[in-house]
C-alpha positions in Angstrom: 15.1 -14.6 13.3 13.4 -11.8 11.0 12.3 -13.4 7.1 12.9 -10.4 4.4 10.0 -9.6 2.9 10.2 -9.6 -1.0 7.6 -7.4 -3.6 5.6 -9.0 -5.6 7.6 -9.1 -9.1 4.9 -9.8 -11.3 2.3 -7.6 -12.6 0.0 -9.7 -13.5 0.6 -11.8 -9.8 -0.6 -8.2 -8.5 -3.5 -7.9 -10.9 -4.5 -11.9 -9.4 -4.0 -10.7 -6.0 -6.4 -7.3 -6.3 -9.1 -9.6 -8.0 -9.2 -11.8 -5.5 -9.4 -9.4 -2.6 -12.3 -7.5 -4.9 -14.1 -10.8 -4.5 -13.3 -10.9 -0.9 -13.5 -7.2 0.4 -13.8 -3.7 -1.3 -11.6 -2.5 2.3 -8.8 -5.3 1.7 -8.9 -4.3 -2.0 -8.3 -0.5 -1.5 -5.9 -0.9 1.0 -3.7 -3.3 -1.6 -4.3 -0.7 -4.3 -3.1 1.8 -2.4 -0.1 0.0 -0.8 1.1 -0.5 -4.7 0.4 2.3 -6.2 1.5 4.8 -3.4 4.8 3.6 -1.8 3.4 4.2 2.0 4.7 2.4 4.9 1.5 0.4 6.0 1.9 2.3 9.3 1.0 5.8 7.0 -1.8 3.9 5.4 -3.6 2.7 8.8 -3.3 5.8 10.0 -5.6 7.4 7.4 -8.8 8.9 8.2 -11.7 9.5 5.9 -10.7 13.5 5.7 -7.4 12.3 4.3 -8.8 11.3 1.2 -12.4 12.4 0.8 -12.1 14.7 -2.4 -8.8 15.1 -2.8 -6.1 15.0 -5.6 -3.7 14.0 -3.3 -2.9 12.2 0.2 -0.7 13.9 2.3 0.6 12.8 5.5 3.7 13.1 7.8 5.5 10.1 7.8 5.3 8.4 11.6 8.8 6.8 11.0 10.9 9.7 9.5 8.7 12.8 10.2 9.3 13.9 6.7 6.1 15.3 4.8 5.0 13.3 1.5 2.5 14.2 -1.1 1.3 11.7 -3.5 -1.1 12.2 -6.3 -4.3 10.0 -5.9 -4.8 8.6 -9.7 -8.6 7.5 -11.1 -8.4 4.3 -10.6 -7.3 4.8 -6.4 -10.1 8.0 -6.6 -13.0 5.9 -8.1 -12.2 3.1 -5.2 -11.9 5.5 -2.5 -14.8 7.4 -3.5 -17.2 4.0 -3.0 -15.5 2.8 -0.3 -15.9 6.2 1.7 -19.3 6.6 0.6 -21.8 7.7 3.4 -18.7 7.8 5.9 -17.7 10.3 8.4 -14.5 12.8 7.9 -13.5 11.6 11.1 -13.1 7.7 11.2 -10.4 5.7 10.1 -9.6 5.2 6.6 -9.9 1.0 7.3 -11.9 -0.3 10.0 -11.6 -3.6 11.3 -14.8 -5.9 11.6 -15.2 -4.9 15.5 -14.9 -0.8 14.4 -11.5 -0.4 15.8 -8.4 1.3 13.4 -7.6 -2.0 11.7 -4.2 -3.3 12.4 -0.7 -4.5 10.6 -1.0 -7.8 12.0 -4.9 -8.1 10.7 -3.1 -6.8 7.2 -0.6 -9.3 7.3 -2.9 -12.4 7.6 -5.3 -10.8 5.1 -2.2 -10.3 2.5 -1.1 -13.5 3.2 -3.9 -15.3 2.5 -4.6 -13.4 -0.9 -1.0 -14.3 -2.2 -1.3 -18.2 -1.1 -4.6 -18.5 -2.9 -3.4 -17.0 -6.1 -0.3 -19.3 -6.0 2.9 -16.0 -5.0 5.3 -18.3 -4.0 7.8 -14.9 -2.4 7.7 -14.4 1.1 4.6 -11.6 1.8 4.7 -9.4 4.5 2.6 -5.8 4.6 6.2 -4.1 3.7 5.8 -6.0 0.0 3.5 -3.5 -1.1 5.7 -0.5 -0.5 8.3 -2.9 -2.1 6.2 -3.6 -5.1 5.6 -0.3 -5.7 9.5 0.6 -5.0 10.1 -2.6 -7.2 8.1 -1.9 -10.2 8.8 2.1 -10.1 12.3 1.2 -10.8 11.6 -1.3 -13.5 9.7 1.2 -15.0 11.6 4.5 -15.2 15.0 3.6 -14.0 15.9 6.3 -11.9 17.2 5.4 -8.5 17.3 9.2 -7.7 13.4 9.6 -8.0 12.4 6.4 -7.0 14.8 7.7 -3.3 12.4 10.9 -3.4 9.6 9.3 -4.4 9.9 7.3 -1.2 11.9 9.6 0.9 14.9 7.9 2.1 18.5 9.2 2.8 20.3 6.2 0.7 19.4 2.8 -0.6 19.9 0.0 2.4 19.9 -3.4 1.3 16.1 -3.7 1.5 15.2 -1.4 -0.4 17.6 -2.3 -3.7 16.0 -3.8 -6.5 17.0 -5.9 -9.0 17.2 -4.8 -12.7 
């Protein structure tokens, strides 16, 4: 039986989890800062190449689960991380590289997540979908606008998974 996946609720749970994978991994911390502050499936974000950010203002992809085309601006603190991280890289290889040089994977994102949360004392249930749910999470909390939040993360109509609590 499939667990739900929750966000992480608390900002400052999110700040604990960031520093920790800073201390850890400047990969493992970009890919967490931009799970949370983009809204991407982590499917989109592994997909990334070097090109797909390398002096940009935005990312844009095509979504692999809908199709649909998303634009997202890239803000200073995600362009000051990306811009170390992609330092003396090629255009042409993946955004995140595992330790053997392949196209890292969800499941290696899980674990890596996982651990993070459990050693900063998250008590929700993690999963690499909490970061698009963070974002989705804390959007709302913010603004309050279920319309944008729907554009923002281009889906038809809120399913169950995706409402979040006032």
């Amino acid at each position: 039986m499939k667990q739900t996946v929750e966000p992480i609720r608390d900002r400052y749970q999110i700040r604990l989890v960031e520093e920790f994978l800073m201390l850890k991994s400047q990969r493992n911390r970009l890919l967490f800062v931009l799970g949370t502050n983009s809204g991407l499936r982590i499917s989109d974000i592994l997909n990334l190449n070097v090109a797909d950010v390398r002096e940009k203002t935005h990312i844009e992809i095509k979504e692999q689960k809908t199709g649909k085309f998303k634009k997202f601006p890239i803000n200073e603190k995600l362009k000051n991380l990306i811009n170390s991280f992609i330092n003396n890289r090629e255009d042409s290889e993946p955004l995140f590289l595992s330790q053997k040089n392949q196209r890292l994977d969800r499941s290696q994102v899980y674990r890596m997540l996982n651990e993070a949360c459990k050693a900063v004392g998250v008590s929700a249930n993690i999963g690499t979908h909490s970061m698009r749910k963070s974002f989705g999470y804390h959007h709302y909390k913010q603004f309050k606008d279920v319309a944008m939040l729907q554009m923002i993360l281009i889906i038809q109509r809120l399913r169950s998974h995706c409402v979040i609590s006032a």
